[in-house]
Z-matrix of the N, CA and C atoms (Angstrom, degrees):
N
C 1 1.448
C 2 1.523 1 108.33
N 3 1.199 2 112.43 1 129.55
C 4 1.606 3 125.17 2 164.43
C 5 1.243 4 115.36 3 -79.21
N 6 1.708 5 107.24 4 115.97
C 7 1.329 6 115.68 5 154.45
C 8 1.554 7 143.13 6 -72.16
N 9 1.270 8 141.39 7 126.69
C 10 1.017 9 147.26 8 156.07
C 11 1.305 10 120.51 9 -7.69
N 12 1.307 11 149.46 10 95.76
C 13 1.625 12 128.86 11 -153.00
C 14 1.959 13 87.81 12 -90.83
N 15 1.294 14 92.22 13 142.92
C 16 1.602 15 96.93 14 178.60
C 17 1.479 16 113.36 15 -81.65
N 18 1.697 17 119.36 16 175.35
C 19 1.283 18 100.26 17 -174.27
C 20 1.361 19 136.30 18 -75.87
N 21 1.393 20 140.63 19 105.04
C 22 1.312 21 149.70 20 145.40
C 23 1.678 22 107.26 21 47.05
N 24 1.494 23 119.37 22 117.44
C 25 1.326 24 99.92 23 -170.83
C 26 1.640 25 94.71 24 -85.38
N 27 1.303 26 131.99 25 -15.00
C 28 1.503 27 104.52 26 -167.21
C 29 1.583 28 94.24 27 -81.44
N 30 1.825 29 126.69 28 -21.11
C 31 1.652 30 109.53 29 -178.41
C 32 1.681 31 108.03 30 -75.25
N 33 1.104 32 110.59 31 -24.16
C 34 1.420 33 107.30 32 162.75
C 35 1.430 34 121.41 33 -61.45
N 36 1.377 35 119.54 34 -35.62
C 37 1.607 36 111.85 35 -171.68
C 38 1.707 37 96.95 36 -89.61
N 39 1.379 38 117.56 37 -7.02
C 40 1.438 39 110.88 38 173.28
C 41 1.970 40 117.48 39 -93.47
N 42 1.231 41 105.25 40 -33.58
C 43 1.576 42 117.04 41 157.07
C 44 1.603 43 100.87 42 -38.36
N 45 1.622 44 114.02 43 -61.97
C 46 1.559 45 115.49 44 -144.00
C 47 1.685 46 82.52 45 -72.04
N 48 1.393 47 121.04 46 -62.76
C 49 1.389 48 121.82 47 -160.19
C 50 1.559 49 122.13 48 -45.40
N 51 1.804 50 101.77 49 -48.46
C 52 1.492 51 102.77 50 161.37
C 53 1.657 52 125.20 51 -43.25
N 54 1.224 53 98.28 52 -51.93
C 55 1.162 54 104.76 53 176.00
C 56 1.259 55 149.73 54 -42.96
N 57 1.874 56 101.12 55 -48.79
C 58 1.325 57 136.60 56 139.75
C 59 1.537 58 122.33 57 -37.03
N 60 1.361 59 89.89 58 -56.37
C 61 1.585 60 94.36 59 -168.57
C 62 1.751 61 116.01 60 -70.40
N 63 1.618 62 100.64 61 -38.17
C 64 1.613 63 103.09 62 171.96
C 65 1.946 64 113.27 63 -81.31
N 66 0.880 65 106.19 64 25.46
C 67 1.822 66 121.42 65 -175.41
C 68 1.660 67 106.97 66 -104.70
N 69 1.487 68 80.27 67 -61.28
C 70 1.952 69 95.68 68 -177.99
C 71 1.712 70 94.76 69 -66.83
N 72 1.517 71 129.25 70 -50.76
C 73 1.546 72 115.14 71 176.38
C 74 1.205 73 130.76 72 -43.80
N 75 1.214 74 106.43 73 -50.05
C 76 1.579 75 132.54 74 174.90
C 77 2.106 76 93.24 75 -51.49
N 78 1.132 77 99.53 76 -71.47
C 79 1.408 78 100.86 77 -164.08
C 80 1.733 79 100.42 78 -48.73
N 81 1.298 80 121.27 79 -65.78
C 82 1.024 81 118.09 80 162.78
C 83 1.651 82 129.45 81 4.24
N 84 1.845 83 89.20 82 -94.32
C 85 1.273 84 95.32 83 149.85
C 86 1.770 85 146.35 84 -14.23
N 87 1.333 86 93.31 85 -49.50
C 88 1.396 87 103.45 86 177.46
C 89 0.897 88 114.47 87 -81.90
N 90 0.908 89 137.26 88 -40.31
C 91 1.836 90 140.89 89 174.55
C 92 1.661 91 103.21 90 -54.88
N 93 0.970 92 94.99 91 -73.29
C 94 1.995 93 93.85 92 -172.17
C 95 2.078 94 101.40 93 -59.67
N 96 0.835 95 155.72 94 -28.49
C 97 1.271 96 164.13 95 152.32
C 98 1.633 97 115.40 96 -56.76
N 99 1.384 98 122.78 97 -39.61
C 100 1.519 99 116.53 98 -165.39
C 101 1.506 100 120.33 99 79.40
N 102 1.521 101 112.18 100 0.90
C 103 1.916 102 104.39 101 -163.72
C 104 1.725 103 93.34 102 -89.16
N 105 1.182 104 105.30 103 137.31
C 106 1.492 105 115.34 104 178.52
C 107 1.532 106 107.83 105 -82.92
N 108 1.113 107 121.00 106 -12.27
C 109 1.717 108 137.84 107 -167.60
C 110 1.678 109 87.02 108 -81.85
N 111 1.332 110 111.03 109 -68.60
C 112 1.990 111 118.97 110 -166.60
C 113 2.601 112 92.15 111 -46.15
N 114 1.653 113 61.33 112 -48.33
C 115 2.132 114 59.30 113 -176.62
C 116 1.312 115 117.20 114 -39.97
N 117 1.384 116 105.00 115 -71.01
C 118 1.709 117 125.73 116 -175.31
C 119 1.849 118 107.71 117 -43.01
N 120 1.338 119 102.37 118 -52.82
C 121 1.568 120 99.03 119 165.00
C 122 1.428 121 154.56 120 -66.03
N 123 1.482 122 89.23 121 -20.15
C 124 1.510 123 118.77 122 157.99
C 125 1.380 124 114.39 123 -73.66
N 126 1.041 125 107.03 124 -67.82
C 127 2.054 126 103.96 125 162.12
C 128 1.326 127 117.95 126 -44.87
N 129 1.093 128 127.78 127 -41.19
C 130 1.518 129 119.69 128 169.33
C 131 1.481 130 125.92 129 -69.43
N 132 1.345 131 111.62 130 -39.42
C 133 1.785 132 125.17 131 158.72
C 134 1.713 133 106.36 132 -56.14
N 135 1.209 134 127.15 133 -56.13
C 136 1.495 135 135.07 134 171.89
C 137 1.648 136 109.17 135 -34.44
N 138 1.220 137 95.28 136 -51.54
C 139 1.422 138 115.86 137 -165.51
C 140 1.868 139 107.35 138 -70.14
N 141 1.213 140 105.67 139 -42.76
C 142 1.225 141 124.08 140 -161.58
C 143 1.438 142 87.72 141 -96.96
N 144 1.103 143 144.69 142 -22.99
C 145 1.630 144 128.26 143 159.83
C 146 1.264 145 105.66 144 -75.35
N 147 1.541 146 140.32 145 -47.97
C 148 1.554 147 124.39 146 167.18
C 149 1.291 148 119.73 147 -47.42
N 150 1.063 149 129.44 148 -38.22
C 151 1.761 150 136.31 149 -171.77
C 152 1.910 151 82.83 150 -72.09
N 153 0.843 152 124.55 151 -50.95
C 154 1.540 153 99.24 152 -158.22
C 155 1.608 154 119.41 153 -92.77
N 156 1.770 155 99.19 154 -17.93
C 157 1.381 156 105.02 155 169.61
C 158 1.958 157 103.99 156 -62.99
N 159 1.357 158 106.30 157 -58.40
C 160 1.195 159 103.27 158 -170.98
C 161 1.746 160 123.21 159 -73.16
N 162 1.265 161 109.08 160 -19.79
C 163 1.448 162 114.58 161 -172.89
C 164 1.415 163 113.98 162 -113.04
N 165 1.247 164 128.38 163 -21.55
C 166 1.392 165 152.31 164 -171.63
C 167 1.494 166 105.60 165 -37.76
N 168 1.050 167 129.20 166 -76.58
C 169 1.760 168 157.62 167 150.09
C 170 2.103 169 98.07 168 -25.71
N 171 0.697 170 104.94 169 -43.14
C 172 1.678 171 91.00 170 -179.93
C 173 1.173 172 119.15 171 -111.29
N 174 1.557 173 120.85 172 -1.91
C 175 1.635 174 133.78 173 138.73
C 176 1.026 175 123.52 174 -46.45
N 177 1.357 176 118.12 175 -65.01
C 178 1.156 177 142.37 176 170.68
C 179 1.677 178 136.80 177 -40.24
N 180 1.578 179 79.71 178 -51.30
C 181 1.755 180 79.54 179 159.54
C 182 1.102 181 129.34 180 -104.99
N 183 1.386 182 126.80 181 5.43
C 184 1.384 183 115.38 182 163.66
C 185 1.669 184 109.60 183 -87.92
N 186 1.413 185 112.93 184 -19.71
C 187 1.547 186 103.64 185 174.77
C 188 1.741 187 110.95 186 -84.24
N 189 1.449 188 131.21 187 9.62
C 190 1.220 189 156.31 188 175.25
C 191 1.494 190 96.01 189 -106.85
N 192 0.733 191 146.66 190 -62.94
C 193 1.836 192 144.38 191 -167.31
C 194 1.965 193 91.50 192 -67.53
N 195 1.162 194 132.63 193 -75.41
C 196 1.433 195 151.23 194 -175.86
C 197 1.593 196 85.44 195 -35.64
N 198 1.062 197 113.42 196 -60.21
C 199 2.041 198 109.01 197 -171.08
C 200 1.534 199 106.67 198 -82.15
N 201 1.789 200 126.17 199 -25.83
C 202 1.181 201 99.43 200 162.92
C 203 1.785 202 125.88 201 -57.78
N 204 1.840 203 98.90 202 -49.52
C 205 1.403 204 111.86 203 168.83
C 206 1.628 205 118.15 204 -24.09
N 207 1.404 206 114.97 205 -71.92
C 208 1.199 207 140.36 206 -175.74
C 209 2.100 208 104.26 207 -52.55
N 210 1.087 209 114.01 208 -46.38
C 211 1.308 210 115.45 209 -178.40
C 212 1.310 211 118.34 210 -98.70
N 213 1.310 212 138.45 211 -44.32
C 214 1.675 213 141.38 212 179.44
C 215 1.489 214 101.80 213 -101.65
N 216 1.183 215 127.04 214 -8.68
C 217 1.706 216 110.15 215 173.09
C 218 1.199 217 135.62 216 -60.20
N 219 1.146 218 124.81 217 161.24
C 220 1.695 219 110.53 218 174.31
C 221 1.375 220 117.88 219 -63.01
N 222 1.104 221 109.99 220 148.11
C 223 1.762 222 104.42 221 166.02
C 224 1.642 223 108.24 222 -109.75
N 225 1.366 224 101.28 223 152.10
C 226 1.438 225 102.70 224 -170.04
C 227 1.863 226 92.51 225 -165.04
N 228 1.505 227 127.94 226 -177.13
C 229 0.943 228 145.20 227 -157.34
C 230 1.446 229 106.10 228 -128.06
N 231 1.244 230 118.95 229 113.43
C 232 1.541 231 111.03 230 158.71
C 233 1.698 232 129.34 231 -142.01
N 234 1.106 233 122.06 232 -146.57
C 235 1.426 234 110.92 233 -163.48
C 236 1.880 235 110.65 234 -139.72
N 237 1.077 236 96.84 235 134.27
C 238 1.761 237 92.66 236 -163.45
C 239 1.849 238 90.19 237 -76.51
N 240 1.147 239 115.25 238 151.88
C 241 1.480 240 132.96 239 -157.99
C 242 1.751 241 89.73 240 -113.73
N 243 1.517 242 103.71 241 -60.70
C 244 1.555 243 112.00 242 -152.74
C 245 1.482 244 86.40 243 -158.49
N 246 1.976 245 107.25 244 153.17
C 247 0.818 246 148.26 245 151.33
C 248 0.917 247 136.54 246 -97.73
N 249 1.659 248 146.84 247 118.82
C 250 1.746 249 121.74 248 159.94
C 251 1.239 250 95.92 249 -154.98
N 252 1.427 251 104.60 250 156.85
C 253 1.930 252 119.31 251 176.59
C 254 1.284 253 110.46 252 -60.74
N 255 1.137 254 121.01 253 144.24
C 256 1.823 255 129.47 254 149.77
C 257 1.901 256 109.27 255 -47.69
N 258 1.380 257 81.52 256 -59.73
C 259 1.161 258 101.14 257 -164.36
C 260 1.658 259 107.03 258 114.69
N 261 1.028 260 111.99 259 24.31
C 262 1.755 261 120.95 260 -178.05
C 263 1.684 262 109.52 261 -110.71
N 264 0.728 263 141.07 262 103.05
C 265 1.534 264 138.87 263 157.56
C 266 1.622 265 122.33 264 -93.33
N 267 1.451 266 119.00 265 133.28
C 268 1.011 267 151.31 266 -169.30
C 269 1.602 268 100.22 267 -120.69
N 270 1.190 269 104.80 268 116.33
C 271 1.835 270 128.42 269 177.22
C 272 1.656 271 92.18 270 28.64
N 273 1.613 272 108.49 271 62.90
C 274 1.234 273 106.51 272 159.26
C 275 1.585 274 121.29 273 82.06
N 276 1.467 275 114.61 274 -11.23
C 277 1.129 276 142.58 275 173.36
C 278 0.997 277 128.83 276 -84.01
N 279 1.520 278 140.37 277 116.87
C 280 1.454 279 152.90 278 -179.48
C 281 1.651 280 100.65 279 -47.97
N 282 1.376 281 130.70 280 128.94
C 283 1.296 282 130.18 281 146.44
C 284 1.440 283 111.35 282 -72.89
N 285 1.788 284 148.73 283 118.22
C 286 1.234 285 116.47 284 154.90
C 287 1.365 286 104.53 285 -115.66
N 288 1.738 287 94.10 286 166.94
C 289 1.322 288 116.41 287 146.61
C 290 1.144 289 132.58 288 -74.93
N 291 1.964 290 120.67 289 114.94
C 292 1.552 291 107.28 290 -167.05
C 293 1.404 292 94.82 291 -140.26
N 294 1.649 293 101.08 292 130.39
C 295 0.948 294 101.33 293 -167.58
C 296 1.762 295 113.11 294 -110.25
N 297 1.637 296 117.24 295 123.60
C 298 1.058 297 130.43 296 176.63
C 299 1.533 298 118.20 297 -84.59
N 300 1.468 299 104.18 298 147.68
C 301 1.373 300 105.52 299 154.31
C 302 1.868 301 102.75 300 -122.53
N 303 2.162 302 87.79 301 163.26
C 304 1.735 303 81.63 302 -170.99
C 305 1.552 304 77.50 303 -156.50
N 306 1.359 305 92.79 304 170.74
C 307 1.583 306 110.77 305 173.40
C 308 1.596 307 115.03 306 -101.99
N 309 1.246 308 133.87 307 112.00
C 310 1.293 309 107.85 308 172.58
C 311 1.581 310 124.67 309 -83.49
N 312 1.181 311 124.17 310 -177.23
C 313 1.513 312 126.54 311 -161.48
C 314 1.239 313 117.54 312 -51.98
N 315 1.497 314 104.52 313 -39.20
C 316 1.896 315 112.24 314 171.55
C 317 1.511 316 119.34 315 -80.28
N 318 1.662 317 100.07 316 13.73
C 319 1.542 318 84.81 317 173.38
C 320 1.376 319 107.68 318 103.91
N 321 1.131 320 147.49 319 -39.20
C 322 1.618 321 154.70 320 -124.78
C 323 2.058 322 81.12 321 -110.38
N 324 1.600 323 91.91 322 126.87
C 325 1.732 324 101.90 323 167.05
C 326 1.521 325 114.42 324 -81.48
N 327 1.308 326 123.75 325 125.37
C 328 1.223 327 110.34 326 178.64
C 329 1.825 328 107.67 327 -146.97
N 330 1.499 329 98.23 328 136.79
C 331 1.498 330 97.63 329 -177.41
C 332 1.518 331 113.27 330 -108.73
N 333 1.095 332 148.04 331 142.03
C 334 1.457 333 164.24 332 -73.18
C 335 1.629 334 119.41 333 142.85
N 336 1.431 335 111.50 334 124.90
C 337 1.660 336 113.53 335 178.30
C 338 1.146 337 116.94 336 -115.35
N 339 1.604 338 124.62 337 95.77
C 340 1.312 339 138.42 338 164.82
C 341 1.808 340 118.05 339 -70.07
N 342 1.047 341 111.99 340 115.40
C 343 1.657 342 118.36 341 175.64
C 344 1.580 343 90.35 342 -111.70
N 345 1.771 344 92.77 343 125.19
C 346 1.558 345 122.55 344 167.90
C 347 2.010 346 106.63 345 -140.41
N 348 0.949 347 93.32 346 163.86
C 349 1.785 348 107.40 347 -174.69
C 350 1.209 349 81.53 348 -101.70
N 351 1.731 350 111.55 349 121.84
C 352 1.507 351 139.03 350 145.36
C 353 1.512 352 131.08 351 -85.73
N 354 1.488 353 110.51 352 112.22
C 355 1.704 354 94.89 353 -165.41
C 356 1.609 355 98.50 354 -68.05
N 357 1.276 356 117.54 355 159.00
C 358 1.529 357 116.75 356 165.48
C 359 1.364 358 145.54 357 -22.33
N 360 1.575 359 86.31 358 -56.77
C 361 2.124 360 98.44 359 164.52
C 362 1.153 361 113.86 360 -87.59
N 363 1.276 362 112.19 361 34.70
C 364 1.477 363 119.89 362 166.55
C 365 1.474 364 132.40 363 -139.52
N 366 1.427 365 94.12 364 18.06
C 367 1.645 366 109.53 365 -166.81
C 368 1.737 367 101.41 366 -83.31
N 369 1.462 368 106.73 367 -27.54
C 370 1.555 369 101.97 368 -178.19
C 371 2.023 370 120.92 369 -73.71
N 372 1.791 371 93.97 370 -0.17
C 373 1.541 372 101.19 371 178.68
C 374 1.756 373 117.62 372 -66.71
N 375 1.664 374 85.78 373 -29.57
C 376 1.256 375 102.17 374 176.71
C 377 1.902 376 141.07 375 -107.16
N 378 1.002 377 88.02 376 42.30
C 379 1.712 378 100.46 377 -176.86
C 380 0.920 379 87.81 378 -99.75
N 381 1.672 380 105.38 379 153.53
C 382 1.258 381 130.61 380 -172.29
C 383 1.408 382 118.44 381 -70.85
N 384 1.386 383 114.28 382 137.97
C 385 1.904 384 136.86 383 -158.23
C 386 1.495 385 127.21 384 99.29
N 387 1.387 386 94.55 385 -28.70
C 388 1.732 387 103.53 386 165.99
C 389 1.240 388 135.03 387 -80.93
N 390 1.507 389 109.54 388 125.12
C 391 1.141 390 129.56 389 -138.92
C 392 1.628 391 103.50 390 -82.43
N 393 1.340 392 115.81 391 122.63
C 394 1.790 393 119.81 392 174.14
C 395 1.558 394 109.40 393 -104.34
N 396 1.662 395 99.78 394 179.47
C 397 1.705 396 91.51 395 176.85
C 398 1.688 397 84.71 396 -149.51
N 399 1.278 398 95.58 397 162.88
C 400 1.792 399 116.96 398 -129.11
C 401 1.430 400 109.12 399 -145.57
N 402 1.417 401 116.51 400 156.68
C 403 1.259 402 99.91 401 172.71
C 404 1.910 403 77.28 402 -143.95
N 405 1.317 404 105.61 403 143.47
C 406 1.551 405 122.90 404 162.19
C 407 1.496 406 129.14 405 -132.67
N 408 1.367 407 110.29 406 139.96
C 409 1.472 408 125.89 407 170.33
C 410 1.882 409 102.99 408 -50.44
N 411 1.359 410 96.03 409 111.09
C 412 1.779 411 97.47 410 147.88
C 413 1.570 412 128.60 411 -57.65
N 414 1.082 413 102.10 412 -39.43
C 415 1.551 414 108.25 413 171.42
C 416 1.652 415 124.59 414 -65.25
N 417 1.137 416 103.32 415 -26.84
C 418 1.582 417 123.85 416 -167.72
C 419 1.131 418 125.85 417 -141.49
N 420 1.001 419 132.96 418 59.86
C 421 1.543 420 146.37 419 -154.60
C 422 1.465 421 103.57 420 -51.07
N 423 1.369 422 130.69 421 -4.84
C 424 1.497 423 126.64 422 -169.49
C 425 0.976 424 92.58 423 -113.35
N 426 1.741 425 145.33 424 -15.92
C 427 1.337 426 127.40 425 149.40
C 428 1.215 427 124.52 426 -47.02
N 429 1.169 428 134.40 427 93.57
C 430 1.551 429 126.71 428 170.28
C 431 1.719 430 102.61 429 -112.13
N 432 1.834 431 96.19 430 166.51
C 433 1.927 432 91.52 431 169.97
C 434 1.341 433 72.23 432 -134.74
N 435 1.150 434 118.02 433 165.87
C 436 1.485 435 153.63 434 -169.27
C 437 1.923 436 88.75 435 -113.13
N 438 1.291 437 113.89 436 127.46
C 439 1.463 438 124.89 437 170.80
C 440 2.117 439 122.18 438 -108.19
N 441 1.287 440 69.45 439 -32.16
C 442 1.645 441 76.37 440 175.80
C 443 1.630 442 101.24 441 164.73
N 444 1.218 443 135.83 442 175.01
C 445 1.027 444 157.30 443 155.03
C 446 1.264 445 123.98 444 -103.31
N 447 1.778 446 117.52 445 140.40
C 448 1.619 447 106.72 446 -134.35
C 449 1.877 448 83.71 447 -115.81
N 450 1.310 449 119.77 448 129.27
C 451 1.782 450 131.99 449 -178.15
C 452 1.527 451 84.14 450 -59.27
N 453 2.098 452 91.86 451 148.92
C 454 1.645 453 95.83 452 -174.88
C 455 2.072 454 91.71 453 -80.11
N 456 1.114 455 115.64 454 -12.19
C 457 1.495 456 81.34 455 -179.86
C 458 1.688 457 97.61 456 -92.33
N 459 0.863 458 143.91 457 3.09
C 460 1.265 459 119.83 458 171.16
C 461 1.764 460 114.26 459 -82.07
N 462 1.237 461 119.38 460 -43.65
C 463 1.189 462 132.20 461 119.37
C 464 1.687 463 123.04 462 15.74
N 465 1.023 464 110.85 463 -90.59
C 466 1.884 465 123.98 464 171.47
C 467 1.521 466 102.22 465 -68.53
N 468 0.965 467 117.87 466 -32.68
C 469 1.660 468 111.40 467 168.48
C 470 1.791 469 117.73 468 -54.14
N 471 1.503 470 92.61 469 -47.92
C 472 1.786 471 94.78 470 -158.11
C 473 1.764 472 104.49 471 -82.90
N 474 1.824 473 110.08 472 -20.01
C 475 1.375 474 102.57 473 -176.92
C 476 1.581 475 96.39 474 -98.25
């Protein structure tokens, strides 16, 4: 399986530097001027070049691993085990934790916790026994992506 190459450390050290560099201007700026606006933006550019110098590289590849998962993984069939909230909502929307089990290609049972945002009229797709389809990391069996969840009559059709 091909991985996603994460982002580039020299475009990362050029993100952070720009960043840096238009932060300290800005601040600059503000000082010889008096505008509290040039300040506030300079601190936020400052800020936003530390977040990416230091975090940039491990952002990066887990949102690169999650899209390799999601695109080159295996696909296979499995069965939701359990449900429960984060307790996080997104536009009003439950985040859960649902936890699947699946078989991978060699046979080996393995269960796995995919968190996706369920809109409301859709929380009953996912109670536990109903069957989803999946794609998982060979390398990492706890990489899973969630593809959809499979209707019980489509379901009774295919077995």
């Amino acid at each position: 399986m091909v991985s996603t190459p994460a982002m580039p450390s020299f475009a990362r050290c050029f993100v952070a530097l720009l960043l840096f560099g238009g932060g300290a201007l800005l601040w600059y700026l503000a000082e010889t001027r008096h505008n509290e606006l040039l300040f506030v933006l300079g601190a936020f550019a400052l800020c936003l070049g530390f977040v990416a110098a230091a975090f940039g590289g491990m952002i990066s590849s887990v949102v690169s691993s999650a899209r390799a998962t999601r695109f080159e993984g295996i696909r296979t069939t499995g069965r939701v085990v359990s449900s429960r909230s984060t307790g996080v909502f997104v536009n009003n929307h439950p985040m859960l934790s649902i936890t699947i089990a699946f078989q991978t290609r060699e046979g080996a049972r393995h269960e796995s916790v995919a968190r996706c945002v369920v809109p409301l009229h859709q929380l009953a797709r996912v109670e536990p026994g109903r069957d989803v389809v999946l794609k998982y990391n060979p390398a990492d069996l706890a990489q899973i992506a969630l593809l959809e969840v499979v209707r019980p009559e489509a379901r009774s059709t295919a077995h």
